[in-house]
N, C-alpha and C positions, 0 to 999 in steps of 0.2 A: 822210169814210168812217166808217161806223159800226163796234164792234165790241159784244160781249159781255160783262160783268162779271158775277159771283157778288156780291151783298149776301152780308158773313158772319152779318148776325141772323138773317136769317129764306129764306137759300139762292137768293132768287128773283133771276131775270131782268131786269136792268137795261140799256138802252139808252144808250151812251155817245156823244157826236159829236168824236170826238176823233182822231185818227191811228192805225190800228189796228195793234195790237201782239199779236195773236192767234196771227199766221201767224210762219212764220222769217223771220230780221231779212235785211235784206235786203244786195246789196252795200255801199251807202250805212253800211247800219245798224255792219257788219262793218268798214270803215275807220274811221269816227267811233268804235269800241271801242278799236282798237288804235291811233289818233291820242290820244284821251283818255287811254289807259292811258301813255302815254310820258308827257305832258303832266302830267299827276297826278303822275306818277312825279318828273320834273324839277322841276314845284314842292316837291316836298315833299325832296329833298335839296338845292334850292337855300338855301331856307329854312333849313335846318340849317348849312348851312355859312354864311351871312347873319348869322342870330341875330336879336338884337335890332333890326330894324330897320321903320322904322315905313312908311318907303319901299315896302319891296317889299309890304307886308302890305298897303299902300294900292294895290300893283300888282296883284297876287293878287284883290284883291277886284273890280278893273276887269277882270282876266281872267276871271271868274265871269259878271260882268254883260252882258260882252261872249260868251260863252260863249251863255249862257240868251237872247240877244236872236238869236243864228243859229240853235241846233240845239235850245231848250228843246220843241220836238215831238218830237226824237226820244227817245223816253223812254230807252228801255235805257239806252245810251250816257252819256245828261245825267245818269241816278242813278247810272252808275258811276262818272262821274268826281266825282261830290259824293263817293261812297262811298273812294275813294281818298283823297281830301281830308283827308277824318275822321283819317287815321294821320298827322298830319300831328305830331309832338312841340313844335310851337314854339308851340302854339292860348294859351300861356300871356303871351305877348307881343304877338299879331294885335292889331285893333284890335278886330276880332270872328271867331270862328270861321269858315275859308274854307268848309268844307263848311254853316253854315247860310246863309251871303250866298246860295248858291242859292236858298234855300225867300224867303228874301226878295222878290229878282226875280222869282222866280215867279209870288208873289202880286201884285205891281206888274201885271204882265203881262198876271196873266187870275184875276181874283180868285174866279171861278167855281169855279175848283179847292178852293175853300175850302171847300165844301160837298159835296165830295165826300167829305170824313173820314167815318169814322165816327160814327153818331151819339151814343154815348155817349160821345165824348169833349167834346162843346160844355159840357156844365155844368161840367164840370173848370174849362175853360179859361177860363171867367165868373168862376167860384170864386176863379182863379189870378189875375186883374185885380183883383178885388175885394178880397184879401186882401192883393197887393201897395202898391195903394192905403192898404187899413188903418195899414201898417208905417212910412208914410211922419210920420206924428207923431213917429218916435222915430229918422229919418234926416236929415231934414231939417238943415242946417248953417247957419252962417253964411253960406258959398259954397254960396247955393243950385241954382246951374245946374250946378255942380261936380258937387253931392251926388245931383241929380237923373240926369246924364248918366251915373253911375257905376252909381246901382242900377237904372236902367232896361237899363242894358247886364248884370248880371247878371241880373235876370228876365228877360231876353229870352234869356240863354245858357242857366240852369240850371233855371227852371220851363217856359218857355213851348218852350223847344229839347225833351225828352224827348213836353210838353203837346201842341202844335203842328206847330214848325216841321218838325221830323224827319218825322212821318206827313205833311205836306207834298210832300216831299218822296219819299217812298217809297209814297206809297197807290198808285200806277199800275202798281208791279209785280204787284198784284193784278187789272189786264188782260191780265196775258201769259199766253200756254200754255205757252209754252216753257220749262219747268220744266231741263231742262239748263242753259240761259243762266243760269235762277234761280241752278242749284250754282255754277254759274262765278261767279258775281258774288261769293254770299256767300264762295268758297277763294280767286281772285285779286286782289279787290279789298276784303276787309276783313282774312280769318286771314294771308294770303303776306304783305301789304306791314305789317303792324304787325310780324308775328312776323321780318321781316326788320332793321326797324329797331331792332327791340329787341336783334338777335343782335348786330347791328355796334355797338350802342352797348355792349355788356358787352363781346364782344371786344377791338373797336379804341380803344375811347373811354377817357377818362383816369380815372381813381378822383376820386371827391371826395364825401370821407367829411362823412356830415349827421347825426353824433350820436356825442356825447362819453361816450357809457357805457360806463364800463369795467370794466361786470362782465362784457362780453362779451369773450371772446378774439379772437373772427374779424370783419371787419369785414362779411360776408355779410349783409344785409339790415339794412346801414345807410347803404347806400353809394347815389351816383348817379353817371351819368357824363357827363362832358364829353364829345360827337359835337360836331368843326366848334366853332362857338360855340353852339352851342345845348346845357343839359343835359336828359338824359334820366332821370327819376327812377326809381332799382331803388327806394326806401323800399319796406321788406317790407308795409307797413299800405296802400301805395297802388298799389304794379305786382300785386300777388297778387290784383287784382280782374280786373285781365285779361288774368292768363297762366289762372286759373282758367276765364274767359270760353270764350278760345280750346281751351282743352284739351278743352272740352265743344263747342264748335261744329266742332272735328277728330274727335271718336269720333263725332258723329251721321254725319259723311259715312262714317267709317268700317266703321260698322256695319250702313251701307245699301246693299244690293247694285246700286253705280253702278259707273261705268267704272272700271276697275281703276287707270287713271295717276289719279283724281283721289284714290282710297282712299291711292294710293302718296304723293302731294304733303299728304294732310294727315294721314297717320303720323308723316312726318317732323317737322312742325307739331307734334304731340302730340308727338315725344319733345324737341325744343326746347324748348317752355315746359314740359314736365314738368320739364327741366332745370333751368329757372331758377325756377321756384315751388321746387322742390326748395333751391337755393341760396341764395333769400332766406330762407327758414325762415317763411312767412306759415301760421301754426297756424289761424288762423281760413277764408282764401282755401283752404285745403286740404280742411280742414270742405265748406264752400261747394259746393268743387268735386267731392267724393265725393257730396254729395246732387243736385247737376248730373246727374254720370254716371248717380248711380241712376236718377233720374228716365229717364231715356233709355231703361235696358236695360227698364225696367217697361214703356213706351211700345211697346216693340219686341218685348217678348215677346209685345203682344198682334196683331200683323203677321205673325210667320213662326213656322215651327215649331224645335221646343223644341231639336231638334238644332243647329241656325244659332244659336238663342239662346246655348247654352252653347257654343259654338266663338267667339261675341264676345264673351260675357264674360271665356271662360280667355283669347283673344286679349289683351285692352286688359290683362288683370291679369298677364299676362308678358309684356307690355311693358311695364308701369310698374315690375314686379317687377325687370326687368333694367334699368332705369335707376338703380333704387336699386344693386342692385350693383354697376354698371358705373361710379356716382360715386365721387369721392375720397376717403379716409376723411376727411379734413378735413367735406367737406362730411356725409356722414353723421353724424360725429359732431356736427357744429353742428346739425343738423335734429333730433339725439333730446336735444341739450340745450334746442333751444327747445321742443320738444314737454313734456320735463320743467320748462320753466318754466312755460307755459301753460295747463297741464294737470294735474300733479302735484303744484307746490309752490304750495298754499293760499295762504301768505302772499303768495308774487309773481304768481301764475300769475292769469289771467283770471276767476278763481271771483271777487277784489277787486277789482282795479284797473277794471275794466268798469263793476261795478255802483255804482263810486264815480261815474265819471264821468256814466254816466246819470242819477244822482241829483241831481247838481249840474246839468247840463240840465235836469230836469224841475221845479228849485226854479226857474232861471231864465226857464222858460216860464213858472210861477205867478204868476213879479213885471212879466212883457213876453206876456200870453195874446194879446195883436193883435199881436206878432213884431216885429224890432227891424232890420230891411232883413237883405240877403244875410250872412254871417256864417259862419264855419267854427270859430267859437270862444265858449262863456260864457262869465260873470263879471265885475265891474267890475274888481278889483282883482286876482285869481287868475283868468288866461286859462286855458281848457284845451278842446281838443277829444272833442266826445262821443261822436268814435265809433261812432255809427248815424247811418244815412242821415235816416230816420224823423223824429229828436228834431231834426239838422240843417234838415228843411225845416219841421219845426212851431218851432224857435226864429228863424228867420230870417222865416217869413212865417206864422205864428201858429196856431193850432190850426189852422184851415180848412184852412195850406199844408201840415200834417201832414197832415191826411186823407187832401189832395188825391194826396198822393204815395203815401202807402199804398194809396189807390183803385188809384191808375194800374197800379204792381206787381201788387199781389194781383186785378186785371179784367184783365190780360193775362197772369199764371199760370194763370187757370182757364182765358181762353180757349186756351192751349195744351194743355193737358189734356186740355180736353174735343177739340180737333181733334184729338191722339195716338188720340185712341180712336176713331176712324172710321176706315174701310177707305181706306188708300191704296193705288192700287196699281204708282202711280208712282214708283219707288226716288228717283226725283231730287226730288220734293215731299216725299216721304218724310224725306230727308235738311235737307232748309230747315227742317221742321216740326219734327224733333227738335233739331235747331242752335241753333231760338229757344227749347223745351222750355227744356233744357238752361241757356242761356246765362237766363234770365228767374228761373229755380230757385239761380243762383249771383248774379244781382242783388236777390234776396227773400234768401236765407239772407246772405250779407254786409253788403248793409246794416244787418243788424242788432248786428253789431259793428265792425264797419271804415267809412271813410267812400271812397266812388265816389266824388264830387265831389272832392278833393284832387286830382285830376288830371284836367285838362280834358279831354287827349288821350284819355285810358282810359275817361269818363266819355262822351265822346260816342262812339268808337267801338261801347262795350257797347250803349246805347241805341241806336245807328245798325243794327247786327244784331240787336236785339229788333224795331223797328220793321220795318226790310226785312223778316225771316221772319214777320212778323206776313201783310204783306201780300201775301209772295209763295204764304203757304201758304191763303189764302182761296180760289184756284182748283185745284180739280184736276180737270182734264179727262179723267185717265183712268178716271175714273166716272161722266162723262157719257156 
């Protein structure tokens, strides 16, 4: 069966022969949803209460394969449960991340798919081989199949996953019409099931405090926790990238006039992790997430008129306002004392300690400009982490892999941009396109001081909802 695609360069009309996902899903489509959504569901707290186990993660990945060998034509369904995957907390002990073992089989499967990406993204991904290669003079070990099997598993997770594998995996939501299913995917199977796991690990889950500094009184945003055996990391510098995430992919659904339960389900989302960025005290992720939002309402101002505008601005800022009151004074005063470190006092505060580390990266990259394999830290003798995303991927896979990653962010910031500024007139594509907006505006501004990679889980979820609204917002039918 054929169906219809949108090329996003140049708008035209493309011929697919692929299973057609134009029309509403169908019975089939509708059980494989709600068979996949339990299924996602149960691996991802079986795993947690598992932990460390190399067993099930070797099972998981036969349930993947086993998965994409029956149903990998049904799209919807097959990217939602990859998309569920993604929140999985344990991605730091798998043998490789369960939600990219999909985009693998896939391509095994029907390598065709492969050229269906977009086109500007093949030189990246050349660049991305070619410079990983470079790095390999300065990884290579005595235990060479060791040293090899280790950083081929990181470029394969952390350049070629964001480069690749992910739009792999998501370009065929740019087949579908059904821009509803689009909202559904992006509220219950990326913001509901991360922002749930994250609630039960701060409630239920056990303290265990990851930093001895004690000029701090409160342990708030030094803390992780123990859920089951798996831990789930609050660290303020690492969870503040994707409560930021989520808080801006909950106001675009918010602010678009969709079905009122889904506005209702991710209010509640928005004032959850508002809660907890709030509690970890991430000065930077906060930063982030205010140029996230703006971006949104700029986006939205130019869609509806000026009255709707200012009912969701005053909306989202009396409900963040009443979250700050409605918190503890503990926690408030722990948030104006980090803000007064970070911000006020020169000596301690972010004006130095930043632009130390960067500088030490940037000496580092002078002495290793071909990159020195994957790495989340300079220096020979003084380890330290730098802190930007950026200086991360050009000190790990060398200027090239610096570029390559600034390409990727700042070519999928414009291209949200420039799609905010077309006439949608589909509230529900409406809502995906600011979602990515938003969530792509908090992966640009944080990487620039905080590092997304320190946490696989957080790091592939954010990328996983850049890529999806990437390609779910390339169709909108309702301007056809």
């Amino acid at each position: 069966m054929n169906f219809v695609d949108m090329n996003s360069s140049n708008s035209s009309y493309v011929q697919y022969r692929y299973r057609k996902t134009n029309e509403p899903e169908t019975k089939t489509d509708g059980i494989l949803i709600v068979f996949f959504s339990f299924l996602g569901m149960a691996i991802i707290f079986t795993s947690i209460f598992i932990g460390d186990s190399r067993v099930f993660s070797a099972l998981a990945i036969f349930i993947s394969f086993f998965v994409t060998v029956l149903w990998g034509n049904y799209q919807i369904s097959w990217i939602f449960l990859a998309s569920i995957l993604a929140a999985s907390p344990t991605h730091k002990i798998d043998i490789f991340p369960i939600n990219l073992t999909f985009a693998i089989w896939i391509i095994m499967f029907n390598m065709r798919y492969v050229l269906d990406l977009p086109k500007w993204v093949y030189l990246p991904i050349l660049f991305g081989i070619v410079a990983f290669i470079f790095t390999s003079i300065n990884w290579f070990s005595a235990d060479l199949a060791k040293s090899i099997l280790v950083q081929i598993r990181y470029m394969l997770i952390y350049l070629m996953g964001p480069l690749f594998l992910l739009p792999i995996i998501y370009f065929r939501m740019g087949k579908s019409r059904d821009n509803v299913v689009k909202l559904k995917g992006l509220l219950f199977y990326f913001i509901i099931p991360s922002t749930l796991i994250l609630c039960i690990a701060y409630w239920f889950g056990t303290p265990i405090k990851m930093s001895k500094d004690i000029d701090l009184q409160l342990p708030y945003g030094l803390m992780s926790y123990k859920l089951g055996n798996t831990v789930v990391n609050f660290n303020r510098t690492t969870v503040g990238f994707i409560l930021s995430a989520f808080m801006c992919a909950s106001t675009a659904v918010i602010v678009s006039p969709v079905k009122i339960f889904y506005r209702l389900l991710a209010t509640l989302c928005l004032i959850l992790n508002s809660t907890l960025l709030l509690i970890t005290g991430s000065v930077g992720s906060t930063i982030a997430c205010l140029f996230g939002l703006a971006a949104i309402f700029y986006a939205q101002f130019r869609k509806i008129n000026l009255l709707r505008f200012l009912i969701s601005i005053m909306g989202i800022v009396f409900l963040l306002f009443l979250i700050w009151i409605l918190s503890p004074v503990s926690v408030r005063n722990y948030a104006e004392r980090r803000y007064q470190e970070r911000v006020e006092y020169k000596e301690k505060g972010m004006n130095l300690d930043r632009f130390m580390l960067w500088e030490r990266a940037i000496h580092y990259l002078y002495e290793h400009p071909e990159g020195v394999g994957w790495t989340l830290t300079v220096g020979d003798r003084i380890k330290s982490n730098p802190h930007n995303d950026y200086l991360v991927y050009a000190v790990s896979y060398g200027i090239i892999g610096g570029i390559i990653y600034g390409y990727l962010v700042l070519r999928l910031l414009i291209y949200f941009f420039r799609k905010s500024k077309t006439i949608i007139k589909d509230p529900y594509a409406m809502a995906v396109t600011l979602a990515g907006l938003g969530v792509v505006v908090v992966a640009f501004v944080n990487s620039m001081t905080d590092h997304m990679v320190a946490s696989l889980w957080y790091f592939h979820v954010i990328w996983s909802i850049i890529w999806y609204s990437y390609f779910s917002s390339q169709t909108d039918y309702s301007n056809s």
